[in-house]
N, C-alpha and C positions, 0 to 999 in steps of 0.2 A: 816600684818604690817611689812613694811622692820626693818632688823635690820640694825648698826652700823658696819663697819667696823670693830672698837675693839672688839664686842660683839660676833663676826664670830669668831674673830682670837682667843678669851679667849676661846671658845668652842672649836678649832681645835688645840690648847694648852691641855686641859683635855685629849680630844681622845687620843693623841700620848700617854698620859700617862697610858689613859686605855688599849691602842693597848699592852703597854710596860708591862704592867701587866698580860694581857692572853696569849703573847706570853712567858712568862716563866714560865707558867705554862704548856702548850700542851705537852703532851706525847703518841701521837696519829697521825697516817698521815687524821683520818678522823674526827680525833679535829682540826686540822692543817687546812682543806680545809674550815671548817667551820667556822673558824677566818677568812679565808683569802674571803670566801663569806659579811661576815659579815663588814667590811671594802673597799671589789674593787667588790662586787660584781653588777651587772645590779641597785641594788637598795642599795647599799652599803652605809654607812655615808659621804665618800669620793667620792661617785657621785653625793649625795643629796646637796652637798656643792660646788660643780661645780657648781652645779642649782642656787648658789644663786650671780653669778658673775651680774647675768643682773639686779640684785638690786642694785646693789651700781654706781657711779659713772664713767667715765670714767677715769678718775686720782686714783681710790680704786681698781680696775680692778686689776691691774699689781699687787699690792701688795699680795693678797687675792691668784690670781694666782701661784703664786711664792710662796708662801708658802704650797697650796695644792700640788701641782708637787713635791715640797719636803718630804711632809708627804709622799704620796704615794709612791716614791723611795724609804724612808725607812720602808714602810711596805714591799714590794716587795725584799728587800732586805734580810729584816731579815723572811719572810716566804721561800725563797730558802735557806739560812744557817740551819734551823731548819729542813727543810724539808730531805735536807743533812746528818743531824745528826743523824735524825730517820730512814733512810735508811740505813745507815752503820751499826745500831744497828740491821738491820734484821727484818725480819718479813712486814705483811702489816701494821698492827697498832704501827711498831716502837720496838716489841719484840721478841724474839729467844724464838721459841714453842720449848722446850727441851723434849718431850715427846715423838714427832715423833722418828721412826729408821731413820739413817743415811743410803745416797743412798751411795753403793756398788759403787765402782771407777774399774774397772774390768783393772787388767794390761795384755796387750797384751804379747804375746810367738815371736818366730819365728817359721813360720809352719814346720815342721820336713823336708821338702824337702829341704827350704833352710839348715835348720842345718845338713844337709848328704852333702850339696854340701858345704859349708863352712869347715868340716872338711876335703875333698875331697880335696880341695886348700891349706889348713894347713899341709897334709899330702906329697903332692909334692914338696910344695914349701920348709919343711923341706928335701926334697932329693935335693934342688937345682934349681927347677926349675921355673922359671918364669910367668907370667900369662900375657897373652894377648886377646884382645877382639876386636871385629870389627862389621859393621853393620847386624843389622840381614834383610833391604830388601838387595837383590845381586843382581848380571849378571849373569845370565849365563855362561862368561865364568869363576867366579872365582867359582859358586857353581859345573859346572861341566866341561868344556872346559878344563880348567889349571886343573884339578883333572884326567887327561886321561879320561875322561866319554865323549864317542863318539854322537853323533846325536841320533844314534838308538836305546842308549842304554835304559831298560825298567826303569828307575831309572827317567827319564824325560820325561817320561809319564803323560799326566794331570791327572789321577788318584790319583797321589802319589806325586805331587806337586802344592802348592797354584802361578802358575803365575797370575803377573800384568800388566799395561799396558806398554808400552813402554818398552819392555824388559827387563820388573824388575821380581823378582820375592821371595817369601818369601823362606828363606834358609832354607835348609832340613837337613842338621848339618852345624860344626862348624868349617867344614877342610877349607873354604874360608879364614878362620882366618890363616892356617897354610902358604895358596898361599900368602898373604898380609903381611906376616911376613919377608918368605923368600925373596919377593920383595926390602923390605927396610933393611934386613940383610945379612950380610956375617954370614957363617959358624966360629964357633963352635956354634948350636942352643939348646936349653933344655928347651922347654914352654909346658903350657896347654892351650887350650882355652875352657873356659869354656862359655855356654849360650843355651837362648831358641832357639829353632827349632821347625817347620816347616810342617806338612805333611798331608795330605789329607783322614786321615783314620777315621772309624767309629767307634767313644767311646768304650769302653766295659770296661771288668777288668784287660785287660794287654794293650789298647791301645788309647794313645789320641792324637789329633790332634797339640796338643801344649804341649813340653816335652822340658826336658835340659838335655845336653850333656857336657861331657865335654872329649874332645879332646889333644891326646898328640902327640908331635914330638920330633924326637930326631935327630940331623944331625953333624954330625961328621969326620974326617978319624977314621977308623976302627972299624967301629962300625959296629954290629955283632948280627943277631939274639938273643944268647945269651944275650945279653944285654935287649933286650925287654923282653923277660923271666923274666930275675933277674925282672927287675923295674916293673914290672906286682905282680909277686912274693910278692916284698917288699912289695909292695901298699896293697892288700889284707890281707896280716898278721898286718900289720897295724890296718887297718878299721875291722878285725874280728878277728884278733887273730891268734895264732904261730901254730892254728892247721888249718889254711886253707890250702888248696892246690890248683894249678892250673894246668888245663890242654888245651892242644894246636890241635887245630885239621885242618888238610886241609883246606882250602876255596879257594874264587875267588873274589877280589873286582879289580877295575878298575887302580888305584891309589897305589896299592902295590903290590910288587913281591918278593918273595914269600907273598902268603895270606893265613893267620889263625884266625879262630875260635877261641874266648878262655872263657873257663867255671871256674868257682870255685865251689868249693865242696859244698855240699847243707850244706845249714846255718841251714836244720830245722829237718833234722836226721842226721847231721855230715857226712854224706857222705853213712851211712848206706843201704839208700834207702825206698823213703816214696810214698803218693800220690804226694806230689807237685813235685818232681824231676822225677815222672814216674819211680821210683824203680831204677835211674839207679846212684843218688847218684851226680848228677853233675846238675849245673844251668846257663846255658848258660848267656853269658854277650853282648858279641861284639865282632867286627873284631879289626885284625890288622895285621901288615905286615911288611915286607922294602919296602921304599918306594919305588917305581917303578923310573927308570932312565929317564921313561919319562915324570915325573911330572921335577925331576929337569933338563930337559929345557927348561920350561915354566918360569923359573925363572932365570936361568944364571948359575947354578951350573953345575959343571963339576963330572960327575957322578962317572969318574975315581978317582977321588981324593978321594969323599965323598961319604958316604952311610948314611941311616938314617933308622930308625924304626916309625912306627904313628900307632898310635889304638883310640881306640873309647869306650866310655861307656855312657849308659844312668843314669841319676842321679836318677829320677824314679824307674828302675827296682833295683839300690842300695841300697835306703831306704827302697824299700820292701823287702829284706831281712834283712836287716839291724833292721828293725823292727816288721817283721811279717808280713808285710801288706798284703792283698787278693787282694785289687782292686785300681786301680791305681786313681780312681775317686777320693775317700778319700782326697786325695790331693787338689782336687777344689773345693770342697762341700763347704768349708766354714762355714762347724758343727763342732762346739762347744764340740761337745760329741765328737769329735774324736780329735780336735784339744787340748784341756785339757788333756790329755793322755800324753804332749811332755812340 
């Protein structure tokens, strides 16, 4: 039996009221879904009344319409505010289980190798000196060309260096920085360059393929061995204390003349003599030198005027004494147990 018009719309009058009455009761997102079944759902009351437009008239149509399309915007409405509600409150059913432990928010460190080489730059740049940096792929001629480092020398060997294509190749330290400085400055110069480098060797516990360096230059009139000493000197009493000492030994590097060697007193028997120094009380670091007169004319300087000093440390072999370390791995491991420790 059809019904009336009014008798539709007096029915679809109650619902909203009933709709208005469960919806402020739910406390639940799975009370929530069952209101909203129970109204728009496939067989919903708001579908079952769609069903009943082909009863009425074509002039009753539009009215009956327009009033269901209304009802249902505001059921759809007021089930996404509620839904909202109960979601901010937490939980799936709308509540905060306070029973559970709270998850651990774990705060990150910096890994001890940055914080050796961060101190490394606070400790120069407190003597004056500036910090520069430049690319780490190169040419050739600025990682060894402009460095006096000839063709044949064994340093540019593919064993010992990562070359690319086109004449590139990855930088095996950080003296490229010191040619690219010189280029765009005039003397008086006082920088470090610090960054990663480069090399082609096989892992172990004092050796890895990717390490950082941090590099110095000094260029000046009169400047004087001496000089490299003291600021060597400083550095190390610095970073370990008033009882380090440093010592200077012969060498031979491309790029400087004269070349030395230079060790600091062992950090792990004071200089006494243990296993890790070989009894002899010293821990070798790196080279350094004056700079050689034929690096400054690859650049423009006039060799008679200016002299300079440049050395070399790895930041690696720093922090391992710096902190005791054994093996230089530690650093990339990316454990937790060792990383917790700093």
């Amino acid at each position: 039996m059809a019904q009336s018009l009014n008798n539709i719309l007096k029915k679809l009058a109650a619902l909203e009221e009933e709709f208005k009455g469960h919806i402020q009761s739910v406390d639940s997102l799975s009370a929530l879904e069952e209101l909203r079944i129970k109204f728009l759902g496939r067989k919903g009351v708001v579908t079952e009344h769609f069903k009943l437009l082909g009863t009425l008239s074509p002039k009753e149509r539009p009215k009956l319409g327009e009033d269901l399309n209304r009802f249902k915007g505001k059921i759809q409405d007021a089930l996404e505010q509620v839904k909202g509600t109960l979601k901010s409150k937490g939980g799936e059913d709308g509540y905060i289980d306070l029973t559970p432990p709270g998850t651990y928010q774990q705060i990150g460190f910096k890994n001890p190798l940055i914080q050796v080489l961060d101190e490394v730059k606070e400790i120069f740049t407190s003597m004056g000196f500036g910090i520069e940096t430049g690319p780490e792929v190169e040419t050739e001629y600025y990682n060894f060309e402009a460095l006096n480092v000839p063709a044949d020398h064994p340093a540019r060997d593919l064993q010992d260096t990562f070359y690319l294509p086109g004449g590139y190749l990855l930088r095996t330290h950080t003296s490229p920085v010191q040619i690219r400085t010189m280029e765009k400055r005039t003397p008086p110069i006082r920088i470090i360059a610090p960054g990663r480098c480069f090399r082609n060797d096989t892992p172990d516990a004092t050796h890895s393929p990717i390490f950082h360096q941090v590099e110095g230059l000094v260029v000046d009139k009169g400047i004087s061995f001496a000089h490299l000493k003291g600021t060597l000197l400083a550095f190390a009493r610095k970073l370990f204390g008033e009882n380090m000492r440093v010592r200077f030994r012969p060498s031979f590097y491309p790029f400087t003349e004269p070349s030395a060697d230079y060790d600091f007193s062992c950090v792990f028997c004071n200089g006494n003599g243990c296993r890790v120094c070989k009894n002899t009380g010293w821990l070798e670091i790196s080279g350094s030198g004056m700079v050689d007169p034929a690096v400054f004319g690859y650049v423009g300087y006039d060799y008679e005027t200016y002299t300079g000093f440049a050395w070399g440390m790895g930041v690696e072999r720093i922090a391992m004494m710096k902190y005791k370390i054994d093996d230089i791995r530690h650093f990339y491991d990316n454990d937790l147990r060792f990383l917790n420790q700093f």
